[in-house]
VEXNUDO-713076 format. One record per residue (C-alpha): chain; residue in one letter; residue number from 1; x, y, z. Coordinates in Angstrom, 2 decimals. Layout:
chain | resn | resi | x | y | z
A | a | NUM | X | Y | Z
...
***
This chain:
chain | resn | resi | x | y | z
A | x | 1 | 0.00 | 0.00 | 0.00
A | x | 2 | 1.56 | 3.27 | -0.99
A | x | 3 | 1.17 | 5.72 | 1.94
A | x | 4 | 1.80 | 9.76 | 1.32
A | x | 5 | 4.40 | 10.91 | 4.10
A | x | 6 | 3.92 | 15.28 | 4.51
A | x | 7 | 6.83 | 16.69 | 4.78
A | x | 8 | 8.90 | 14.17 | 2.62
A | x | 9 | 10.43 | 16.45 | -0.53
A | x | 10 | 8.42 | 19.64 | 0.89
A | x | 11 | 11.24 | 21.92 | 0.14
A | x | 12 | 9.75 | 24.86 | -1.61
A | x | 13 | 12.72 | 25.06 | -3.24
A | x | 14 | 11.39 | 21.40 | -5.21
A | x | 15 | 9.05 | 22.58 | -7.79
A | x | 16 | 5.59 | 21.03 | -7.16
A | x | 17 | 5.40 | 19.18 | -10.58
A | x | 18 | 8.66 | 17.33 | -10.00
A | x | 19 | 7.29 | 16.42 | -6.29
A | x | 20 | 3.65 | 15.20 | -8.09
A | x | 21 | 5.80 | 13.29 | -10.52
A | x | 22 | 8.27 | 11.42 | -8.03
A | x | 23 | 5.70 | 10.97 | -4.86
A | x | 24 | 2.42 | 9.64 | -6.83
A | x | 25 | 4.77 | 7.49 | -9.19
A | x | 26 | 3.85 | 3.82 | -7.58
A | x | 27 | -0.08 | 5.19 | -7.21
A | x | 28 | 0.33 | 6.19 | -11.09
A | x | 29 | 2.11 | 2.72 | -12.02
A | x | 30 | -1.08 | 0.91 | -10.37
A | x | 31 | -4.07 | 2.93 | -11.65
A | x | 32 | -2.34 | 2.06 | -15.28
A | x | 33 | -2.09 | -1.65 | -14.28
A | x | 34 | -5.28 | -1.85 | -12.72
A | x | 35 | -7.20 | -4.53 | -15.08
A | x | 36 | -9.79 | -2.49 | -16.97
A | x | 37 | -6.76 | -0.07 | -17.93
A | x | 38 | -4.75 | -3.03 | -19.12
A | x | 39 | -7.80 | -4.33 | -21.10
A | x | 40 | -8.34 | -0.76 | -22.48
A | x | 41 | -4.91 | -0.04 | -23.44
A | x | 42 | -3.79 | -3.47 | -25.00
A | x | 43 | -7.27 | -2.99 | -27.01
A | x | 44 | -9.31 | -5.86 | -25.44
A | x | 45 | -11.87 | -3.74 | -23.60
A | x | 46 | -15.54 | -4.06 | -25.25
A | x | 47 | -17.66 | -1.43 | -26.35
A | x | 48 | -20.35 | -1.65 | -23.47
A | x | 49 | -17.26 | -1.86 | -20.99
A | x | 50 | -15.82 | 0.96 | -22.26
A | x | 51 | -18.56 | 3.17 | -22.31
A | x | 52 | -19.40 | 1.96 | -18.48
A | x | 53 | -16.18 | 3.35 | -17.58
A | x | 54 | -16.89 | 6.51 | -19.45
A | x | 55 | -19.95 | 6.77 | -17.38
A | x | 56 | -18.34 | 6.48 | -14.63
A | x | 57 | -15.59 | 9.02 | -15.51
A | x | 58 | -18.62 | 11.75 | -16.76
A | x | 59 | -19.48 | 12.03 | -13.44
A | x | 60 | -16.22 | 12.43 | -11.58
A | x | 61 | -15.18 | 15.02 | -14.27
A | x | 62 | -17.99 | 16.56 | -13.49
A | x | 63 | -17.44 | 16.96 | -9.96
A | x | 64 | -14.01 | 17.59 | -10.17
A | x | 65 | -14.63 | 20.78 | -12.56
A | x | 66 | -17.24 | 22.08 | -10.57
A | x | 67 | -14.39 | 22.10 | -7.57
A | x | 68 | -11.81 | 23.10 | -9.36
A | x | 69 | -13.71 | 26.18 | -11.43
A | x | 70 | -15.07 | 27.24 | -7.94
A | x | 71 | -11.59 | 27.25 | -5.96
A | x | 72 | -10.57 | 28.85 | -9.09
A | x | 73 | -12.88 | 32.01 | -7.37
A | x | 74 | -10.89 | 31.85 | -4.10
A | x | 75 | -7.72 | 31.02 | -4.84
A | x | 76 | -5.37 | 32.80 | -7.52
A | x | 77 | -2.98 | 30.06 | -7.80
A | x | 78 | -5.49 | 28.10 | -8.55
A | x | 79 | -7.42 | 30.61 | -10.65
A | x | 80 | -3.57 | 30.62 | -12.92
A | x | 81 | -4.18 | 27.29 | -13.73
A | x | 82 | -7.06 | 26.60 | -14.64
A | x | 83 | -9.00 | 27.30 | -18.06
A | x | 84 | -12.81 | 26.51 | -19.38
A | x | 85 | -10.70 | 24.41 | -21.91
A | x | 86 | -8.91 | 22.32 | -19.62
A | x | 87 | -12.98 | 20.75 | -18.94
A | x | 88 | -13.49 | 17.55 | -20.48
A | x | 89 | -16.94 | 16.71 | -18.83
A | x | 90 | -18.57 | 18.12 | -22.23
A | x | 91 | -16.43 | 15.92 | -24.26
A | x | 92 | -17.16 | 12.98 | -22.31
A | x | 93 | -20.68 | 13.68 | -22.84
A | x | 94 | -20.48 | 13.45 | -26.60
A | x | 95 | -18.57 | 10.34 | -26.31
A | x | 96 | -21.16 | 9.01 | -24.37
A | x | 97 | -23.84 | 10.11 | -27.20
A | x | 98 | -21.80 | 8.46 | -29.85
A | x | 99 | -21.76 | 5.24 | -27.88
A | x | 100 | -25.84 | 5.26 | -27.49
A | x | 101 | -25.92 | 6.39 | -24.24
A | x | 102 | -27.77 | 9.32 | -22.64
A | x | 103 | -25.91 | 10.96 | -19.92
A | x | 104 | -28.03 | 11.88 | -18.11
A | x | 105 | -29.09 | 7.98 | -17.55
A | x | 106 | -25.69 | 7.58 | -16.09
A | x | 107 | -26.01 | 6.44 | -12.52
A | x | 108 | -23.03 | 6.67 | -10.09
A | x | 109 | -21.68 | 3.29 | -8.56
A | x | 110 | -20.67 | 3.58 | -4.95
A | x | 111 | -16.97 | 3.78 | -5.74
A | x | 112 | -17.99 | 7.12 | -7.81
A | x | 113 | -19.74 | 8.33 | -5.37
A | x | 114 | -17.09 | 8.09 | -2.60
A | x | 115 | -14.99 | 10.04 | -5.39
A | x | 116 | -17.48 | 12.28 | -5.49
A | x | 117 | -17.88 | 13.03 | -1.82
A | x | 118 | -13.93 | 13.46 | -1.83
A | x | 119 | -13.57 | 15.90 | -4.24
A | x | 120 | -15.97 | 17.84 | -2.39
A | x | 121 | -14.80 | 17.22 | 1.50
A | x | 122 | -11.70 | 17.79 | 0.54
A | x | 123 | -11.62 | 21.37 | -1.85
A | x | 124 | -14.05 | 22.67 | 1.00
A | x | 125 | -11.55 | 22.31 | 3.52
A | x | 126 | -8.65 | 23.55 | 1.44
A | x | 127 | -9.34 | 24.46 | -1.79
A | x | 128 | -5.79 | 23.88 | -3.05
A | x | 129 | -5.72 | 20.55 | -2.72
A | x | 130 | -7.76 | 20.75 | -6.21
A | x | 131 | -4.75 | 21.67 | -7.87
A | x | 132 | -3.52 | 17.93 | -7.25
A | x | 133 | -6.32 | 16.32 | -8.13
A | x | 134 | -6.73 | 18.06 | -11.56
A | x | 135 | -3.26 | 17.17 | -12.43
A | x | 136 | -4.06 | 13.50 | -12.35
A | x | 137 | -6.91 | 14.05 | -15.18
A | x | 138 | -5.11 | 16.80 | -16.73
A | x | 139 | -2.01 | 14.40 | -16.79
A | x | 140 | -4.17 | 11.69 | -18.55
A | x | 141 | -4.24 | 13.34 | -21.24
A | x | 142 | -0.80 | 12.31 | -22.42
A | x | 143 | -1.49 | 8.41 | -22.39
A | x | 144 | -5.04 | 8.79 | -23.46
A | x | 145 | -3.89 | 10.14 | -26.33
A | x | 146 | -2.42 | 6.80 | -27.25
A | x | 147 | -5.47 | 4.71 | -26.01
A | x | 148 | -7.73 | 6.93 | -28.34
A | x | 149 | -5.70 | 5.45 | -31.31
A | x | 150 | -6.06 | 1.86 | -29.82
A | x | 151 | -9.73 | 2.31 | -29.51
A | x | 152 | -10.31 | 3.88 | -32.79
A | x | 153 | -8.71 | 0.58 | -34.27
A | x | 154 | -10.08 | -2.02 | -32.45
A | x | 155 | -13.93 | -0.29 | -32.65
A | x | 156 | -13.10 | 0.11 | -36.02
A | x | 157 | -13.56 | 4.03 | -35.64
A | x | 158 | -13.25 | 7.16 | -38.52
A | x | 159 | -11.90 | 9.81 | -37.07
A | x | 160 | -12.29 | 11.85 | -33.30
A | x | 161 | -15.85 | 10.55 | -32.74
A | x | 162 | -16.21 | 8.43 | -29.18
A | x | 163 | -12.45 | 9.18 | -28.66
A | x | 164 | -12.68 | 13.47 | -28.47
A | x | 165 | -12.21 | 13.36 | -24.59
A | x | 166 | -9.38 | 10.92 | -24.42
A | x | 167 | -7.63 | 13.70 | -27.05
A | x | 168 | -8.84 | 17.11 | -26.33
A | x | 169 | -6.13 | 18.78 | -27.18
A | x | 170 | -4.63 | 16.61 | -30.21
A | x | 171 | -1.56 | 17.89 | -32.05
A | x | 172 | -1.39 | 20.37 | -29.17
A | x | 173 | -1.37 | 17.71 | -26.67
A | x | 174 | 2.95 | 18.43 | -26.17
A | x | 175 | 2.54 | 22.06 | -25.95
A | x | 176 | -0.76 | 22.15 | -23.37
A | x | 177 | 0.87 | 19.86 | -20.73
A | x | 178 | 4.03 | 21.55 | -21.09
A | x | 179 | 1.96 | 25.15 | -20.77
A | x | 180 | -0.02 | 23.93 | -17.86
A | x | 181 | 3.50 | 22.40 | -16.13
A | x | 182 | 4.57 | 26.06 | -16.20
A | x | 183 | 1.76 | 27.42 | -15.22
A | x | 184 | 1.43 | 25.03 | -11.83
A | x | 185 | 5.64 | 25.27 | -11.23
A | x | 186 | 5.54 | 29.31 | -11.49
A | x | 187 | 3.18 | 29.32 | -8.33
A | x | 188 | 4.69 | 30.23 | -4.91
A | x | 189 | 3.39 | 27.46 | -2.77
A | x | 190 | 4.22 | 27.04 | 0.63
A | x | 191 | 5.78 | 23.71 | 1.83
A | x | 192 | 2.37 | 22.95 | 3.26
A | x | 193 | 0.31 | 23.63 | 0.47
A | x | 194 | 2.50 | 21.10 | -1.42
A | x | 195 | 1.82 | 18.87 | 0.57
A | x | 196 | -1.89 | 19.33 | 0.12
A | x | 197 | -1.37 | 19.22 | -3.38
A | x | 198 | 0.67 | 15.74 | -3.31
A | x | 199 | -1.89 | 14.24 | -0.88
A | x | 200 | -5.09 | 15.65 | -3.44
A | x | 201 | -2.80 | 13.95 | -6.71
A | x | 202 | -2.72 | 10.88 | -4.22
A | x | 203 | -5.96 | 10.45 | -3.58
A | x | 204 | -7.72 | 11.07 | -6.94
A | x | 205 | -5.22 | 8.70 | -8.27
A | x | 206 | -6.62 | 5.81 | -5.53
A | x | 207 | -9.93 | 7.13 | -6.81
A | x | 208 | -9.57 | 6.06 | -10.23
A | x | 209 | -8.05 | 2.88 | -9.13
A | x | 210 | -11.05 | 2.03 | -7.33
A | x | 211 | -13.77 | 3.36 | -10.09
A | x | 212 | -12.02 | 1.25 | -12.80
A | x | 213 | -11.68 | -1.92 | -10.80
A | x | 214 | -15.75 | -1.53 | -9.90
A | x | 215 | -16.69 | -1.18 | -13.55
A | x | 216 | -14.23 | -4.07 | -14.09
A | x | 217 | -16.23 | -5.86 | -11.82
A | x | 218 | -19.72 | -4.71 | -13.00
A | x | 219 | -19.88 | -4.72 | -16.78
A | x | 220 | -15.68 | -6.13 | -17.69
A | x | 221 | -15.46 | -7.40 | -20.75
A | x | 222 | -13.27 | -7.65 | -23.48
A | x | 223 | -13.42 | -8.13 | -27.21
***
């Protein structure tokens, strides 16, 4: 079990995005291990499994961008970060469409809703701790961009449809990652808000662990 230890690499004079990077690395290695990501990624996940996970995903997006666009209001680090582009709830949405399923059908298993109630108990208290858990989904974006061109050749897809939120950004996928790195390692964080920041990027990354192994378990399936 990987445990988050405050106070570990919480030299200011670290940059934030090398700490994310170094101290979520084992919590990273198992959310892209975790069976349905395995399945997804070596193109065995089916369509109806697939789109259960997208679901599932909708609705922490959701939540998360709701959090993140409202700290956003309070705090200007986080306000520097964050952009209306950066939200990938309305792609997911179109995904969803283009798979035959309504969104607004979607139901949340428990696991999702335990990621839901985090992302809210925890940007209440502090609302930097957003920051951390928007660079896990933010992050995504560079490997998804290779799963979108597994999935559009195993579902035998023609061009962005039911892939547009796993590659938001296409060509500019390099340059927006790199941009938002910046953008998050300019900010003068204190030691302790780094630390809220690690343990946020910690415990969406659990969060997605657990969401993909309960679709796994609910509607798994592969081609």
């Amino acid at each position: 079990m990987t445990t988050f230890s405050p106070g570990a690499a919480s030299s200011v004079a670290t940059s934030i995005g090398d700490r994310l990077k170094v101290e979520t690395a084992d919590l990273h290695t198992r959310a892209e291990k975790s069976p349905l990501q395995a399945a997804l990624v070596q193109g065995r996940l089916a369509r109806e499994a697939y789109a259960g996970f997208l679901g599932q995903m909708l609705l922490v997006h959701e939540a998360l961008e709701r959090a993140v666009s409202g700290a956003a209001c309070s705090h200007p680090a986080v306000a520097a970060i964050w952009s209306d582009e950066q939200r990938k709830a309305p792609l997911v949405r179109e995904d969803l469409v283009f798979y035959g399923v309504d969104p607004s059908s979607v139901a949340p298993l428990a696991e999702t809703r335990a990621v839901i109630d985090l992302i809210g108990s925890r940007t209440t208290a502090d609302p930097v701790a957003s920051i951390g858990m928007h660079y896990v989904l933010e992050g995504a974006n560079n490997g998804n961009q290779f799963i979108a061109r597994v999935i559009r050749k195993v579902y035998a897809l023609d061009g962005a449809d039911g892939t547009k939120s796993l590659d938001p950004y296409g060509t500019r996928q390099r340059e927006a990652w790199a941009s938002w790195k910046a953008s998050l390692n300019a900010q003068a964080f204190t030691a302790v808000e780094q630390d809220r920041i690690v343990e946020g990027a910690a415990a969406m990354f659990q969060a997605i662990i657990d969401v993909s192994d309960a679709v796994w378990r609910s509607v798994g399936k592969e081609v």
